[in-house]
Structures are given as structure tokens and as C-alpha cells.
C-alpha positions in Angstrom: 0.0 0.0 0.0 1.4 3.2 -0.7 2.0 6.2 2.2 -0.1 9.1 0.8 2.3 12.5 1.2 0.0 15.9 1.0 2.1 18.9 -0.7 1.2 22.7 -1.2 3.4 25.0 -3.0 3.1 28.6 -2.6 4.6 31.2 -4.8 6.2 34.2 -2.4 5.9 37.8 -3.7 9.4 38.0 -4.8 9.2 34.9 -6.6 10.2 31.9 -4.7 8.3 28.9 -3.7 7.4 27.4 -0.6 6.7 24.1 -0.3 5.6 21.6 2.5 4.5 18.1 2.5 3.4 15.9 5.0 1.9 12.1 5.8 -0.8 14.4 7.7 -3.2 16.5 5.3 -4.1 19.2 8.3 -0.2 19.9 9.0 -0.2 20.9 4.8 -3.1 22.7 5.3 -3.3 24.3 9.3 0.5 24.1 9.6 2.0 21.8 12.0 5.1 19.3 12.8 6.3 17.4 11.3 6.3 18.6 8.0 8.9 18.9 5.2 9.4 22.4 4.2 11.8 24.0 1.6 12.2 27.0 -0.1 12.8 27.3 -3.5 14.4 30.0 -5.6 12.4 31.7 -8.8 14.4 30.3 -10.9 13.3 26.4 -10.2 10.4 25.4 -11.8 7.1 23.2 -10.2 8.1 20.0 -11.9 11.9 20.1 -10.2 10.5 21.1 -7.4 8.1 17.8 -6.8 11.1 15.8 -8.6 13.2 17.0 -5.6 10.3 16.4 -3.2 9.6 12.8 -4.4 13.3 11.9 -4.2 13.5 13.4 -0.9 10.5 11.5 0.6 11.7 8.3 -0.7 14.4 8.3 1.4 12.5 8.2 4.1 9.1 6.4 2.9 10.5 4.0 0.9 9.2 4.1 -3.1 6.0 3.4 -2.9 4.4 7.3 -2.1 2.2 9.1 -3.7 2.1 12.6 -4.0 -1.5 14.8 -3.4 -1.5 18.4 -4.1 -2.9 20.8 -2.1 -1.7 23.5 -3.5 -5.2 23.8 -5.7 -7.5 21.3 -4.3 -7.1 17.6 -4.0 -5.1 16.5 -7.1 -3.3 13.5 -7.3 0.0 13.7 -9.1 
């Protein structure tokens, strides 16, 4: 069975993006710990961004996650 990781990327004013992700889907949404939180400069674009996430949460879940956005309603990528 895969571990279901929530994620929400916001784009900050001057450009960057903030992302979190998290086995719980309140922490993504309320804020919270644990959750895995990055910035990102403006110059990385969305797909490296959940490449990077996926790779990063791997290491800790093991292959078999899937990834739900947030972001813009409940989309799974």
C-alpha cells in the first residue's frame, strides 16, 4: 500500500516557492510538525521542485508514495 504524502506549493511575492508536504493533510493545510518544508528560488520550476520532493521523501518512505496536491484542491500527481 502506498504512504499518501500531501504537498502545497506557494509562490512568495518576490518569486520563490514554498513548499511543505506531509503524511498528515491538516499539518499541509493548518501548519503543524512534522512537515517537510523547503524553499525554492524563482528560478526552479514546479516539476523540479516535486522531482526533488519525491526523491527526498523516498528516502525516508520508501518508493512506494504518492504525492497529493494541495496546492489547488485535492489533485493527485
Amino acid at each position: 500500500m502506498a504512504t499518501t504524502i500531501y504537498y502545497k506549493l506557494e509562490r512568495l511575492p518576490y518569486g520563490s516557492v514554498r513548499r511543505y508536504a506531509s503524511t498528515n493533510k491538516d499539518i499541509v493545510q493548518k501548519g503543524g510538525y512534522p512537515v517537510f518544508f523547503e524553499i525554492y528560488g524563482k528560478e526552479r520550476s514546479d516539476s523540479y521542485i516535486l522531482a526533488d520532493t519525491k526523491n527526498d521523501l523516498i528516502q525516508k518512505y520508501g518508493q512506494n508514495i504518492k504525492l497529493v496536491d494541495l496546492s489547488v484542491g485535492d489533485k493527485s500527481r
